[in-house]
DRENDRENLUM-563337 format. One record per atom (N, C-alpha, C, CB): x negated, y negated, z negated; atom name. Coordinates in nm, 2 decimals, decimal comma. Atoms other than C-alpha are relative to their C-alpha. Glycine has a CB too. Example, Ala and Ser with C-alpha at 12.3 -4.5 7.8 and 13.67 -1.06 7.14 Angstrom:
BEGIN
> px;py;pz;atom
> -0,09;0,12;0,00;N
> -1,23;0,45;-0,78;CA
> -0,09;-0,12;0,00;C
> 0,10;0,00;-0,12;CB
> 0,09;0,11;0,00;N
> -1,37;0,11;-0,71;CA
> 0,08;-0,11;-0,08;C
> -0,04;-0,05;0,14;CB
//
This chain:
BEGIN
> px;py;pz;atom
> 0,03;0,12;-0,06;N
> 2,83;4,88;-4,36;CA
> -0,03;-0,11;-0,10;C
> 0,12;-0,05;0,09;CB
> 0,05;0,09;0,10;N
> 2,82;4,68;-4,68;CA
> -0,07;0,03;-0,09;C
> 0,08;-0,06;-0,06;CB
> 0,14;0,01;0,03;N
> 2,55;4,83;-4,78;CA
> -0,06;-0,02;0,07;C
> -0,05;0,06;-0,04;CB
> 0,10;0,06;-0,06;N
> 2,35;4,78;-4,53;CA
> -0,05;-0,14;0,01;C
> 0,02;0,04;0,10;CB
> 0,02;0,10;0,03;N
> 2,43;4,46;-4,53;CA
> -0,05;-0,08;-0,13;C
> 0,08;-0,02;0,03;CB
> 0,08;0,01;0,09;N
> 2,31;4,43;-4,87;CA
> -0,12;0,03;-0,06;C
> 0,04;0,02;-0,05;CB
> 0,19;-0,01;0,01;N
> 1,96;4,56;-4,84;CA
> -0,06;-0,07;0,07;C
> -0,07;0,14;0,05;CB
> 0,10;0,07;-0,04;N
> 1,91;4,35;-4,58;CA
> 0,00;-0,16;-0,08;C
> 0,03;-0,01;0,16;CB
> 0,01;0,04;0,03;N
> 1,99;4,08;-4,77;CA
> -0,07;-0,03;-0,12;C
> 0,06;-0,01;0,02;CB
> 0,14;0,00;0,12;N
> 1,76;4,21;-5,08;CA
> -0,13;-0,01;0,07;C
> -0,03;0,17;-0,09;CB
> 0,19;-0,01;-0,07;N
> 1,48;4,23;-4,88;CA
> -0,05;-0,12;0,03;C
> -0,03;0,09;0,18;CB
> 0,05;0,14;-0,04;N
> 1,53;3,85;-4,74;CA
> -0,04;-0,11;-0,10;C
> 0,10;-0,06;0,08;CB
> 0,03;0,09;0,13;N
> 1,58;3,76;-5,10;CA
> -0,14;0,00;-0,05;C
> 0,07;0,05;-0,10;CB
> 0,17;-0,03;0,05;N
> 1,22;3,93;-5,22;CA
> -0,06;-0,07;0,13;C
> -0,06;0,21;-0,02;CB
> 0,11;0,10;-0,08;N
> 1,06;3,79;-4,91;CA
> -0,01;-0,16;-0,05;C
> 0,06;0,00;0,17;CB
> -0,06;0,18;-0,01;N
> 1,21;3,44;-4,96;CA
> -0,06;-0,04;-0,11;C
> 0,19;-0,04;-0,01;CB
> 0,08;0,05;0,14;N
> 1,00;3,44;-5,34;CA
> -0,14;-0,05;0,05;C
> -0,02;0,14;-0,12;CB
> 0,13;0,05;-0,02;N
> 0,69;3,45;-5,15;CA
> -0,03;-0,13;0,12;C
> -0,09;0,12;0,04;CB
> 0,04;0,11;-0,08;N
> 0,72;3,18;-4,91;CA
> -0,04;-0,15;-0,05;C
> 0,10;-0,02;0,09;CB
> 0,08;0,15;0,04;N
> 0,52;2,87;-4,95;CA
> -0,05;-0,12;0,13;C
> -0,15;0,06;-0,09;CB
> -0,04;0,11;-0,14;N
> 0,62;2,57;-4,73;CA
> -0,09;-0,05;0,06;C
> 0,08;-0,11;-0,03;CB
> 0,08;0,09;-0,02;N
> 0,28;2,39;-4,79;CA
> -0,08;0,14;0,09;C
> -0,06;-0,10;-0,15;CB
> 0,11;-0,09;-0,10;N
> 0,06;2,70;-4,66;CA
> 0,06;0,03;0,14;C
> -0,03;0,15;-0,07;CB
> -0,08;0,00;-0,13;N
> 0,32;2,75;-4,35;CA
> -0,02;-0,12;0,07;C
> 0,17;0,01;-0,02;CB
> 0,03;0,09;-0,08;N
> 0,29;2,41;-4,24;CA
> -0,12;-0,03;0,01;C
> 0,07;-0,09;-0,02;CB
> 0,14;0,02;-0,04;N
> -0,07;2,40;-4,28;CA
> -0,07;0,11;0,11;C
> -0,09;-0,01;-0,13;CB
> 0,06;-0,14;-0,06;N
> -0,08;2,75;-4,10;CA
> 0,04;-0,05;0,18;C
> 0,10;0,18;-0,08;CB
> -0,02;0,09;-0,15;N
> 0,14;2,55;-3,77;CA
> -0,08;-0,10;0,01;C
> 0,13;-0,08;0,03;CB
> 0,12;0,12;-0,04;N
> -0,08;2,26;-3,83;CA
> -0,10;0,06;0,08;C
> -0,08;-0,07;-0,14;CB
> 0,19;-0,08;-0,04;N
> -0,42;2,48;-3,78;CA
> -0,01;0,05;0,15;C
> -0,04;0,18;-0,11;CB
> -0,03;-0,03;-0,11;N
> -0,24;2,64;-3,50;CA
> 0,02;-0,09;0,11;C
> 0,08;0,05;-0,02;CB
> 0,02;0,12;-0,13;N
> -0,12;2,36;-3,26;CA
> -0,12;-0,07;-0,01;C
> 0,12;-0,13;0,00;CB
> 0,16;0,04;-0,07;N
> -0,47;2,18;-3,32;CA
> -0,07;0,11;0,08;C
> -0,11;-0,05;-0,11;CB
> 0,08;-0,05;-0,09;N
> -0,61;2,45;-3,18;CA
> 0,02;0,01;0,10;C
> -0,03;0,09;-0,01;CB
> -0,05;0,05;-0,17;N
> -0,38;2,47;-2,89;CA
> 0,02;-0,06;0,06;C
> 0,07;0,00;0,04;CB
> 0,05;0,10;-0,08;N
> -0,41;2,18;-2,84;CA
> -0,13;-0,03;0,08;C
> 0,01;-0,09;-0,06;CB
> 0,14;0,04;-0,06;N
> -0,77;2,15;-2,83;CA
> -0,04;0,14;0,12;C
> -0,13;0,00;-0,16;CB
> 0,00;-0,09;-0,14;N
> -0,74;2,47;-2,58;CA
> -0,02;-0,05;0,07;C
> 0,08;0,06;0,06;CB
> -0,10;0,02;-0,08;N
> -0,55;2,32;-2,34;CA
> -0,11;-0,12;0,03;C
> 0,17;-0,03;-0,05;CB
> 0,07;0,15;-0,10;N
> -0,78;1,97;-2,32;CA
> -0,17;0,06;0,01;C
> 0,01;-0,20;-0,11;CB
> 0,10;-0,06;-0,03;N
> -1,07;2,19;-2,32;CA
> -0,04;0,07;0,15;C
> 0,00;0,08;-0,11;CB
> 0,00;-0,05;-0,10;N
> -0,95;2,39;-2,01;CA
> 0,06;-0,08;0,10;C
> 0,06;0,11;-0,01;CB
> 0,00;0,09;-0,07;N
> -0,82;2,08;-1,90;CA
> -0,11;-0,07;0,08;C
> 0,04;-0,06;-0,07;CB
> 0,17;0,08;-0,10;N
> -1,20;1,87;-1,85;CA
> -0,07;0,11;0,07;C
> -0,15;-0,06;-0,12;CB
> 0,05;-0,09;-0,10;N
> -1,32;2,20;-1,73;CA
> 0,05;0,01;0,15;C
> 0,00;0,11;-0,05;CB
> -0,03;-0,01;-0,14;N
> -1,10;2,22;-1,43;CA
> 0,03;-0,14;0,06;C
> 0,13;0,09;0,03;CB
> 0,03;0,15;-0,06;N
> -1,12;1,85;-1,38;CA
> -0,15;-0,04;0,04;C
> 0,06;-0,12;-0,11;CB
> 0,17;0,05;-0,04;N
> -1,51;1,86;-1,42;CA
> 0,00;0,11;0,20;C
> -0,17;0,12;-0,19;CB
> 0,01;-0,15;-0,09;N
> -1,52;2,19;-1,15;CA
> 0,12;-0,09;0,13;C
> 0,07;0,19;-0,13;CB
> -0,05;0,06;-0,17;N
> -1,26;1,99;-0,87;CA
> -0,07;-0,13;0,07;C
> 0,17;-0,07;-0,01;CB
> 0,05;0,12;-0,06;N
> -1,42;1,66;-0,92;CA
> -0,16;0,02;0,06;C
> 0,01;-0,12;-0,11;CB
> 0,11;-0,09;-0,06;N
> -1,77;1,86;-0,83;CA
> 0,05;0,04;0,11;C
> -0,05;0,11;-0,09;CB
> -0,01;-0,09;-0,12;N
> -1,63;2,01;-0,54;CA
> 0,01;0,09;-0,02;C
> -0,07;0,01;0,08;CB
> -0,02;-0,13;-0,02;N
> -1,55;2,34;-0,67;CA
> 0,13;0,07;0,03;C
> -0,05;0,04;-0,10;CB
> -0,12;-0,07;-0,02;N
> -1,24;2,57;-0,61;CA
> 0,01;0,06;-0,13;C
> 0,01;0,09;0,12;CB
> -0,01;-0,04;0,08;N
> -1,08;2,70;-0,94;CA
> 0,06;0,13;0,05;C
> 0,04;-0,07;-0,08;CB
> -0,05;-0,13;-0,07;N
> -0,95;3,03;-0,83;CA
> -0,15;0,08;0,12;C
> 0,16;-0,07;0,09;CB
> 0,03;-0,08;-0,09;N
> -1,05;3,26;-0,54;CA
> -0,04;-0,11;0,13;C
> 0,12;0,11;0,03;CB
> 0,05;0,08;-0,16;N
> -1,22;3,07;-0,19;CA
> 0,14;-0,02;0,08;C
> -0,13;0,12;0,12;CB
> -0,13;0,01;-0,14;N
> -0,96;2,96;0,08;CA
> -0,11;0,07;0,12;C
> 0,07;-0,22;0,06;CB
> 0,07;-0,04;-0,09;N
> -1,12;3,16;0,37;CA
> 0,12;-0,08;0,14;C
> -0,02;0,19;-0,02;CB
> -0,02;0,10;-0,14;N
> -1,08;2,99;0,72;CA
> 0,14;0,05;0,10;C
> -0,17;0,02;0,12;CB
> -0,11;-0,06;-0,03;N
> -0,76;3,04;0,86;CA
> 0,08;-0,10;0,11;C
> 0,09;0,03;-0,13;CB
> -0,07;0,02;-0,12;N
> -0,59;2,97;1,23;CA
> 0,08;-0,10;-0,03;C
> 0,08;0,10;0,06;CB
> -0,07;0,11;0,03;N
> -0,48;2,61;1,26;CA
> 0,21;0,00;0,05;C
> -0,10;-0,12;0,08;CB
> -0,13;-0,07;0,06;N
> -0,11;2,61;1,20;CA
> 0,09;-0,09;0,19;C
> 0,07;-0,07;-0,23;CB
> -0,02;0,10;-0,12;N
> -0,07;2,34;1,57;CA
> -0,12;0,01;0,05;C
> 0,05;-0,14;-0,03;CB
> 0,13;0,07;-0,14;N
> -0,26;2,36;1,86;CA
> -0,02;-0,09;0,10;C
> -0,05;0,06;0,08;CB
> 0,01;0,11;-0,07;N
> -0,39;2,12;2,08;CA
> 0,08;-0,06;0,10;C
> -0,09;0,01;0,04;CB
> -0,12;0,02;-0,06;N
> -0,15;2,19;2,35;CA
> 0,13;-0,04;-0,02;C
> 0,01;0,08;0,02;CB
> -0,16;0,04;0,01;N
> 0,16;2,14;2,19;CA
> -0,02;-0,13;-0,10;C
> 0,12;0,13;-0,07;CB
> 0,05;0,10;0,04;N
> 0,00;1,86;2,01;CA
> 0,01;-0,15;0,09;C
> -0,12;0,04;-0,03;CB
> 0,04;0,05;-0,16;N
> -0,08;1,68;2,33;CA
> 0,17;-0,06;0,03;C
> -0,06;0,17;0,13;CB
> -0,13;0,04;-0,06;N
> 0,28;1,72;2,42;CA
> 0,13;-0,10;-0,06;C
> 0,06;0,11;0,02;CB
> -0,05;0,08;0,10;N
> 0,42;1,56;2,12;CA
> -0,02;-0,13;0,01;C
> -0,05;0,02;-0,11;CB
> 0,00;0,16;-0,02;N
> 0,24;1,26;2,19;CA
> 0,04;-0,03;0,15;C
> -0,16;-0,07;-0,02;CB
> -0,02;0,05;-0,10;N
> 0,28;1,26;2,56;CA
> 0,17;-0,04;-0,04;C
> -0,04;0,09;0,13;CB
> -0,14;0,01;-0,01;N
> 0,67;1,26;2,49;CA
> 0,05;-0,16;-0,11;C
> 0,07;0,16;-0,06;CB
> 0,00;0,09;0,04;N
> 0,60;0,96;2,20;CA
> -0,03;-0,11;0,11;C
> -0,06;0,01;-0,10;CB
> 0,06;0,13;-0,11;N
> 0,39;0,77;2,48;CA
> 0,13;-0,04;0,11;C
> -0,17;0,08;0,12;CB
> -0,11;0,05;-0,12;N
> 0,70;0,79;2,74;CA
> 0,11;-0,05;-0,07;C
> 0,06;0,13;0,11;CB
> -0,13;0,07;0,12;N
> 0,97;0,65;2,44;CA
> -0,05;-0,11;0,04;C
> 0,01;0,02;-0,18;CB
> 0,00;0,14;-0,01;N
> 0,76;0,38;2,42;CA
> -0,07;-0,10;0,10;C
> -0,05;-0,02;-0,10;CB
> 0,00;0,06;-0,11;N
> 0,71;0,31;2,74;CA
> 0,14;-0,05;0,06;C
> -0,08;0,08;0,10;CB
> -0,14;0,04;-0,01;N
> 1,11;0,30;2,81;CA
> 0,02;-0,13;-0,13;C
> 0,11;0,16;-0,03;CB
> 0,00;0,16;0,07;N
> 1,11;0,03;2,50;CA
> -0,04;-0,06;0,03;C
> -0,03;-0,04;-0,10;CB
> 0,00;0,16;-0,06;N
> 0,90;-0,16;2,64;CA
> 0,03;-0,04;0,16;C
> -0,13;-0,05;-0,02;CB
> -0,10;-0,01;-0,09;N
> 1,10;-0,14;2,95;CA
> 0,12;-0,14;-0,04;C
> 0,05;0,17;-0,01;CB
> -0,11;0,09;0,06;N
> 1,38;-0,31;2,76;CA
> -0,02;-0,14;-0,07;C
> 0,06;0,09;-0,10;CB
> 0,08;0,10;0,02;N
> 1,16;-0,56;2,60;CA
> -0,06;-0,11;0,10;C
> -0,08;0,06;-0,05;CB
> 0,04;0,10;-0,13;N
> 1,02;-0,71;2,90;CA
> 0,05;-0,04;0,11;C
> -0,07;0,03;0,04;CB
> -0,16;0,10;-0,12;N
> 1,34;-0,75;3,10;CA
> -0,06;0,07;0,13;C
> 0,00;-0,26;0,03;CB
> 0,04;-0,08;-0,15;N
> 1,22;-0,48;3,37;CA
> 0,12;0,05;0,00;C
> -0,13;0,12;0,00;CB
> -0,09;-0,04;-0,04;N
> 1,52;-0,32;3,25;CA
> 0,12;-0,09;-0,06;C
> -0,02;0,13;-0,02;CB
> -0,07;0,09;0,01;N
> 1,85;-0,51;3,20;CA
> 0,15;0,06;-0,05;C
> -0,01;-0,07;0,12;CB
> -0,12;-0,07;0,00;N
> 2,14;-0,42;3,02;CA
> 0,15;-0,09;-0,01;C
> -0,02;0,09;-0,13;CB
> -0,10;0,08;-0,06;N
> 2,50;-0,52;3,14;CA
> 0,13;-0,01;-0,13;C
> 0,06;0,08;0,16;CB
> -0,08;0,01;0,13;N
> 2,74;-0,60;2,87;CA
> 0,12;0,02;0,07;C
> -0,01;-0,13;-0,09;CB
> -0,14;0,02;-0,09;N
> 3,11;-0,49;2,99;CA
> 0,01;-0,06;-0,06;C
> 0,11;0,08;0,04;CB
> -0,16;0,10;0,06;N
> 3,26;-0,72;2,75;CA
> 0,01;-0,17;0,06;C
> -0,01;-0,02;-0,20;CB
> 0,03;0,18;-0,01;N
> 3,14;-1,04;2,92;CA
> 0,04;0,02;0,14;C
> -0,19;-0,08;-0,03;CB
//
């Protein structure tokens, strides 16, 4: 075991002669600009291509509206008769009795 541990530690040593800090950070430098400049590259393209009206991906094909008219309908008839009971209450057609008085 302590050898093994000691080869790996020769090996990190001989590596560890050739590292050179300034070429490493110029080698991340080189790198993130480019990834960066990816990224705002594939950026204006799928902002040019939506604000054109195009779809990025695959088409949406036409697909069965998810509410139909019928039960649509009924939604509002059942809003329309609420607010016909409020204004019921509003206009003193209907009258409400206070027990405490």
């Amino acid at each position: 075991m302590k050898q093994r541990l000691r080869s790996f530690f020769a090996r990190f040593k001989k590596r560890s002669a050739s590292l050179d800090p300034a070429r490493d950070w110029l080698v991340l430098l080189i790198a993130s600009m480019l990834a960066l400049s990816c990224i705002i590259i594939w950026n204006a393209w799928a902002f040019g291509t939506v604000a054109n009206g195009g779809v990025i991906g695959t088409a949406a094909t036409s697909t069965k509206p998810v509410f139909d008219q019928a039960s649509l309908d009924a939604v509002h008839a059942i809003f329309a008769n609420r607010a016909a009971e409020q204004g019921k209450y509003v206009t003193g057609a209907y009258r409400y009795a206070d027990p405490s008085h």
